[in-house]
C-alpha positions as CSV (number, residue, x, y, z in Angstrom):
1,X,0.0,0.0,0.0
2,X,0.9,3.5,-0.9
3,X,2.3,5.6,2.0
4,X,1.6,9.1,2.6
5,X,3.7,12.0,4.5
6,X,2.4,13.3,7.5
7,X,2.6,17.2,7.0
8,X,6.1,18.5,7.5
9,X,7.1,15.5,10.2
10,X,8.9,13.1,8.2
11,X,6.2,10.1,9.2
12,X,5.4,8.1,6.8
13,X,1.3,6.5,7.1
14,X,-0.7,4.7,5.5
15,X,-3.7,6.1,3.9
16,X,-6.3,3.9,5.9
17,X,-5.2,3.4,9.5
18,X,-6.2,0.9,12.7
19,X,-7.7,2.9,15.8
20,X,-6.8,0.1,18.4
21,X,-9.7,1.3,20.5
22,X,-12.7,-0.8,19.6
23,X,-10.4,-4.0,20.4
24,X,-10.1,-3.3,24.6
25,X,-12.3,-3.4,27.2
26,X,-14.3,-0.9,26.5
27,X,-15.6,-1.9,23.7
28,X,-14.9,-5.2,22.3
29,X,-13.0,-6.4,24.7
30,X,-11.3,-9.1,22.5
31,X,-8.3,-11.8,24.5
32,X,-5.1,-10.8,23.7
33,X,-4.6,-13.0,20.9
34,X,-7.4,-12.0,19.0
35,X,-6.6,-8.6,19.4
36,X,-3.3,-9.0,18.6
37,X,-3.8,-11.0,15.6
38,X,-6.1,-8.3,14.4
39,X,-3.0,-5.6,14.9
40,X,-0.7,-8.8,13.0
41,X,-3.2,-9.1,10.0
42,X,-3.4,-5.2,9.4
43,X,0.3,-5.4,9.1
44,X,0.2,-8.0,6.5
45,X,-2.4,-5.7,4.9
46,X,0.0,-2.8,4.6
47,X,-1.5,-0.6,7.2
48,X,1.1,0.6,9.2
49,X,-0.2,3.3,11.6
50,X,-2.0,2.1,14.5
51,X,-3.4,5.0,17.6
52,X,-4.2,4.0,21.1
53,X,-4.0,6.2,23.9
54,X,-3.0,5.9,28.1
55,X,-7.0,5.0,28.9
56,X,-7.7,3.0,26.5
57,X,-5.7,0.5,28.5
58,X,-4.8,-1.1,24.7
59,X,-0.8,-1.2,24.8
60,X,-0.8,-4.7,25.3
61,X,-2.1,-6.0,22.0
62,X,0.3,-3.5,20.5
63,X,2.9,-4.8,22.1
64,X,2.2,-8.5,21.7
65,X,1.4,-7.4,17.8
66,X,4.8,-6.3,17.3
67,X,6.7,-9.1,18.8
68,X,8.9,-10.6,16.1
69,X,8.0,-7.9,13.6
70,X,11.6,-8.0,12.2
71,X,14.0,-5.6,10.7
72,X,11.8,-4.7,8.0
73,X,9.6,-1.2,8.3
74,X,8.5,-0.5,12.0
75,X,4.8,0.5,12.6
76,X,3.6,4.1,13.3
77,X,2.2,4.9,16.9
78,X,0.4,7.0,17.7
79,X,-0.6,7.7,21.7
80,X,-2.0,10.6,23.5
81,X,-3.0,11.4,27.6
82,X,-5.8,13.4,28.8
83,X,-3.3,14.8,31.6
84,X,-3.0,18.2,32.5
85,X,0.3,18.8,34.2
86,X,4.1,18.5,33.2
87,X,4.7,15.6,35.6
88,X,1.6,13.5,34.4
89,X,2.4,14.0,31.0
90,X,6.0,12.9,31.2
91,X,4.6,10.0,33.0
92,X,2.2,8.7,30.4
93,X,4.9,9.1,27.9
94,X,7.1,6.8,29.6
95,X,4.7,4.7,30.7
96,X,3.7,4.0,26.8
97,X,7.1,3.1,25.9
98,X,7.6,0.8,28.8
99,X,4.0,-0.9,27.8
100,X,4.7,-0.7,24.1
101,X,8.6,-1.9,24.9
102,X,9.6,1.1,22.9
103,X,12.7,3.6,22.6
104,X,11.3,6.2,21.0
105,X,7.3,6.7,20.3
106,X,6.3,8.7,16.7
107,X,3.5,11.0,17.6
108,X,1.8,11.7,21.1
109,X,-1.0,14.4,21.2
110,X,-3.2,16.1,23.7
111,X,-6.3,13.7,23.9
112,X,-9.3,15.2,23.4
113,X,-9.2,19.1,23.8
114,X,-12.2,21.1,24.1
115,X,-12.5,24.4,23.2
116,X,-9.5,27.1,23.3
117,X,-9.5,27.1,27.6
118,X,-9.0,23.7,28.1
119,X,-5.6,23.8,25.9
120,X,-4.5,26.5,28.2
121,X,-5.1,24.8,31.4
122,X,-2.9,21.6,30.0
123,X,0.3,24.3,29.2
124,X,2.1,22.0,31.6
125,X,1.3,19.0,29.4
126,X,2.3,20.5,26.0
127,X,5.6,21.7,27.1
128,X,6.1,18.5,28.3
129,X,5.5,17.4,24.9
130,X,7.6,19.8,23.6
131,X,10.3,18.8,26.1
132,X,10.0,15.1,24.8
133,X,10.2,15.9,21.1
134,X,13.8,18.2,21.6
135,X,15.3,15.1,23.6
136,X,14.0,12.9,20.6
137,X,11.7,10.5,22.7
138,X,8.5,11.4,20.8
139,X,8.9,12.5,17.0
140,X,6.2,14.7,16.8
141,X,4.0,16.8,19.2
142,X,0.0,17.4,18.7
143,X,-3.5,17.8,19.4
144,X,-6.8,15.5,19.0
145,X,-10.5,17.2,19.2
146,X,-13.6,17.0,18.0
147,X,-14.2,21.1,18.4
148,X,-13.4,23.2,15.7
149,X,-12.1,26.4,17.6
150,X,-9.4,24.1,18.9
151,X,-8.9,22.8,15.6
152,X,-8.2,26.7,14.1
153,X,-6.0,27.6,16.9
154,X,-3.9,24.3,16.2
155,X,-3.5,25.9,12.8
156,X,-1.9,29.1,14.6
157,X,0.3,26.9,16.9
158,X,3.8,27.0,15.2
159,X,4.8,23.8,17.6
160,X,1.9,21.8,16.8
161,X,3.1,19.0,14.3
162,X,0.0,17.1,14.3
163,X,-3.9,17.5,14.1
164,X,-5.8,14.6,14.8
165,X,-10.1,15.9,14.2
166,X,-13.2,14.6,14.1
167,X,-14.9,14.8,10.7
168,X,-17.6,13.2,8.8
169,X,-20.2,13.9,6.2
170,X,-23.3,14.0,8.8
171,X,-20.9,16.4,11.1
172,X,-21.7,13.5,14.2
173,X,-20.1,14.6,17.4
174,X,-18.7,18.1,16.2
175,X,-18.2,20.5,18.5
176,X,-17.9,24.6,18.2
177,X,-17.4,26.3,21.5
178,X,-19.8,24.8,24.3
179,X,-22.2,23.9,21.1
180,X,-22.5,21.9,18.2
181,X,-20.3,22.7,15.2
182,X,-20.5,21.4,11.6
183,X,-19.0,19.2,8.9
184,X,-18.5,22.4,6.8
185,X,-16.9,24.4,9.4
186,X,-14.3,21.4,11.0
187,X,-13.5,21.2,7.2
188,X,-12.4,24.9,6.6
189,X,-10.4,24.6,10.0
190,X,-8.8,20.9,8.9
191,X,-7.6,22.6,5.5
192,X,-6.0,25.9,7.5
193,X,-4.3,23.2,9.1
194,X,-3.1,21.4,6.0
195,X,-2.2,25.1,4.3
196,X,-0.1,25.0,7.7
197,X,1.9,22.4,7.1
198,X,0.7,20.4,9.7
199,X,0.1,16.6,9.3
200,X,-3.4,15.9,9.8
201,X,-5.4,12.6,10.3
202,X,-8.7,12.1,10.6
203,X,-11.3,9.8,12.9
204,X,-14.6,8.9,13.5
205,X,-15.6,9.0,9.2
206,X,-18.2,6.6,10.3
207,X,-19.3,8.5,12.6
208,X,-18.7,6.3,15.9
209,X,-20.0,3.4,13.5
210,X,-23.7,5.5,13.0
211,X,-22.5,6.2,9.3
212,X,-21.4,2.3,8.3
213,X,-24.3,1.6,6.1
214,X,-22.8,4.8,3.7
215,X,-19.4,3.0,3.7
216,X,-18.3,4.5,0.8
217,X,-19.7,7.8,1.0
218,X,-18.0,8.5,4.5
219,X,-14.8,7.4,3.3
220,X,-15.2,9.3,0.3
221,X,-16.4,12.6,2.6
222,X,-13.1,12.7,4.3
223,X,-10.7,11.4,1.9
224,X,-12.4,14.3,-0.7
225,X,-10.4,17.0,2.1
226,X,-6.8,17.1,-0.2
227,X,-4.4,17.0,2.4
228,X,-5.3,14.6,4.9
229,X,-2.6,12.1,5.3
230,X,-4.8,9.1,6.1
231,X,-8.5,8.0,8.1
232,X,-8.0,6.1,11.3
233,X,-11.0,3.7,11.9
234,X,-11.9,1.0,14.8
235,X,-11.7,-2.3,13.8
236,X,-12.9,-5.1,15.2
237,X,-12.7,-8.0,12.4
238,X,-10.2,-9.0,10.1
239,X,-12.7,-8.6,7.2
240,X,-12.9,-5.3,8.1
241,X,-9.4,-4.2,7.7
242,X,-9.7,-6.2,4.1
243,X,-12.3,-3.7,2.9
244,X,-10.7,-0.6,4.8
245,X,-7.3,-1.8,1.9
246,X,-9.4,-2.7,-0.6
247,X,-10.9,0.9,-0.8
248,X,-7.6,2.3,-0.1
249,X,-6.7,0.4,-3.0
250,X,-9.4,0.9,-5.4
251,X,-10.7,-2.5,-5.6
252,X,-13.7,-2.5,-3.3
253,X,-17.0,-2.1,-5.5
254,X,-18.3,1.3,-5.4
255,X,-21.7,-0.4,-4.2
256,X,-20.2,-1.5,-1.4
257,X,-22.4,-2.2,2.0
258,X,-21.7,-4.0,4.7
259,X,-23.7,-6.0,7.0
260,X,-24.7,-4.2,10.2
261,X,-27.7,-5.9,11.2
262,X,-25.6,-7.5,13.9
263,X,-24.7,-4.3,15.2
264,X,-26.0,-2.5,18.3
265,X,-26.1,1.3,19.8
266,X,-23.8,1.4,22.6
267,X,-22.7,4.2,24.6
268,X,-19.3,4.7,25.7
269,X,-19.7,5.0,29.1
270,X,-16.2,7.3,29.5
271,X,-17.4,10.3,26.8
272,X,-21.1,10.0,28.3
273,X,-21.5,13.8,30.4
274,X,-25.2,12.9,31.4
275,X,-26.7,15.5,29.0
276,X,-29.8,13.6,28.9
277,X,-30.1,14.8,25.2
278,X,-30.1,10.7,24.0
279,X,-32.8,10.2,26.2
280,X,-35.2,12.8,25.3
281,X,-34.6,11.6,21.6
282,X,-34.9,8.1,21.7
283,X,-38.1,7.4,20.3
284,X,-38.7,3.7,22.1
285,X,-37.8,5.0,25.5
286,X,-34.7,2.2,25.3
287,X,-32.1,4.7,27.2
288,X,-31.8,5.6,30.3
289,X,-29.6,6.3,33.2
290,X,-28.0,4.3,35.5
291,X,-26.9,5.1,38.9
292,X,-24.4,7.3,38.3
293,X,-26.5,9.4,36.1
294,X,-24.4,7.9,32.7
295,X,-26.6,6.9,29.6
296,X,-27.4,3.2,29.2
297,X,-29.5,1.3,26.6
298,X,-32.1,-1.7,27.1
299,X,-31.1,-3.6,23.7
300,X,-34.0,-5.5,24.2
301,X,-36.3,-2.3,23.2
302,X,-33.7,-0.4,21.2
303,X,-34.5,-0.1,17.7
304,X,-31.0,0.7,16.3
305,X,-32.7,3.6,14.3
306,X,-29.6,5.9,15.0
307,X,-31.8,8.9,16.0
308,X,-29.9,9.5,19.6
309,X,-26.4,9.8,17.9
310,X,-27.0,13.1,16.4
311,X,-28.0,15.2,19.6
312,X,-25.2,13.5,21.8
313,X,-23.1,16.7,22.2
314,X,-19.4,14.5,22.8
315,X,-19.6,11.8,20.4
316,X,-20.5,9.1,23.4
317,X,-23.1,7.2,21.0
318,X,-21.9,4.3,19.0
319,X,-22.5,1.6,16.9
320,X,-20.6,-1.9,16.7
């Protein structure tokens, strides 16, 4: 498979790419050896850039994934820490390359950063960051978000190497400020970034899974954004990862839809805030909350119509 350049950093990428995510607890919750052998298949694929992060809790079926892997070409990784302070920050960096048995890590980002404020109040973790890259531990510093003000100031940022947004077609889960943003608007602010120099890869195309039926138009969506080095998607199957390469390579039919009859609205219970929008949506009364006030869903009532996923303001709605 083709390999792309990520902005101005040197990193080389493949054009699809594995978000390790959807195989840990949290979601999938696959044994190691499946997971791994997920990781091991997307390798013999050509996918070579793989992003976890300190909660997910993943670094294990990295790690076993990339036992024995050879001399041959080493594997992007991608990590990132919700931390705020210098000290916690340099922490989860080591602590990924101690899981990950690595020397050096390619890209660690700010996870998650909403709105403008928030990046100001994790200055302790970015020079950190910064502090890492200089001393050659981590080979590029950046951000992931799903708001588009943080996305145009990452544009502004001379040390930011790397964006890492939210963006699909249906603009599901984008943010603007403490409201909801749009496709159209996390689009302008991904290509100031591009006209930056930054590297930039994307996630959630499908939309936390909501968008899967439209396979190809998501893809298309995000790969029509010139400049975006490559899509980073949760995988839980190996037949998945054969259609993400096939697309990547051109093969896949362009009337292309996959089975997601088997698939069920889930909500990830460390993005849910409690809103209560999901609820007030759902038109079969099949959500509620449980004792700590987080959204749940009765599956035994839910009619996997996708309505609640729009109004959830943080992306917390899924599908797999």
């Amino acid at each position: 498979m083709e390999k792309r350049s990520l902005g101005k950093t040197g990193i080389l990428v493949s054009p699809v790419s594995f978000g390790v995510l959807t195989v840990g607890k949290t979601q999938l919750d696959l044994p190691l050896e499946e997971g791994a052998g997920l990781i091991k298949h997307a390798l013999s694929r050509g996918i070579n850039f793989f992003d976890t992060a300190q909660y997910y809790e993943t670094y294990p079926y990295l790690r076993e994934a990339l036992k024995n892997t050879g001399r041959g070409e080493k594997p992007v990784i991608c990590s990132k820490s919700l931390c705020h302070t210098y000290r916690e920050m340099e922490y989860a960096v080591y602590e990924a390359l101690k899981e990950l048995e690595l020397e050096t890590i390619d890209i660690f980002l700010l996870h998650e950063v909403r709105q403008a404020p928030d990046f100001e109040n994790r200055r302790g973790a970015w020079e950190c960051l910064l502090h890492m890259k200089e001393k050659g531990i981590i080979k590029a510093a950046g951000i992931s978000t799903h708001h588009v003000d943080v996305a145009e100031m990452a544009a502004e940022l001379p040390e930011c190497d790397v964006l890492f947004p939210l963006i699909n077609y249906a603009g599901l889960g984008i943010r603007k400020g403490s409201g909801a943003g749009t496709a159209r608007e996390m689009r302008a602010a991904i290509e100031k970034n591009i006209e930056a120099g930054k590297g930039v890869f994307a996630m959630k195309a499908f939309g936390g899974g909501n968008l899967t039926g439209e396979y190809i138009k998501a893809l298309d969506y995000v790969f029509s954004i010139e400049g975006i080095s490559s899509v980073m998607v949760g995988i839980g199957a190996a037949e998945e990862i054969d259609r993400l390469v096939e697309y990547a390579e051109g093969t896949l039919p362009r009337d292309y839809a996959p089975d997601i009859s088997g698939k069920k609205i889930r909500i990830d219970q460390g993005d849910c805030e409690g809103c209560g929008a999901c609820i007030k949506r759902c038109p079969n009364k099949a959500i509620y909350r449980d004792s700590r006030g987080i959204a749940c869903v009765d599956h035994s009532i839910c009619l996997t119509c996708g309505y609640c996923a729009p109004v959830c303001p943080v992306r917390a709605i899924i599908m797999f």
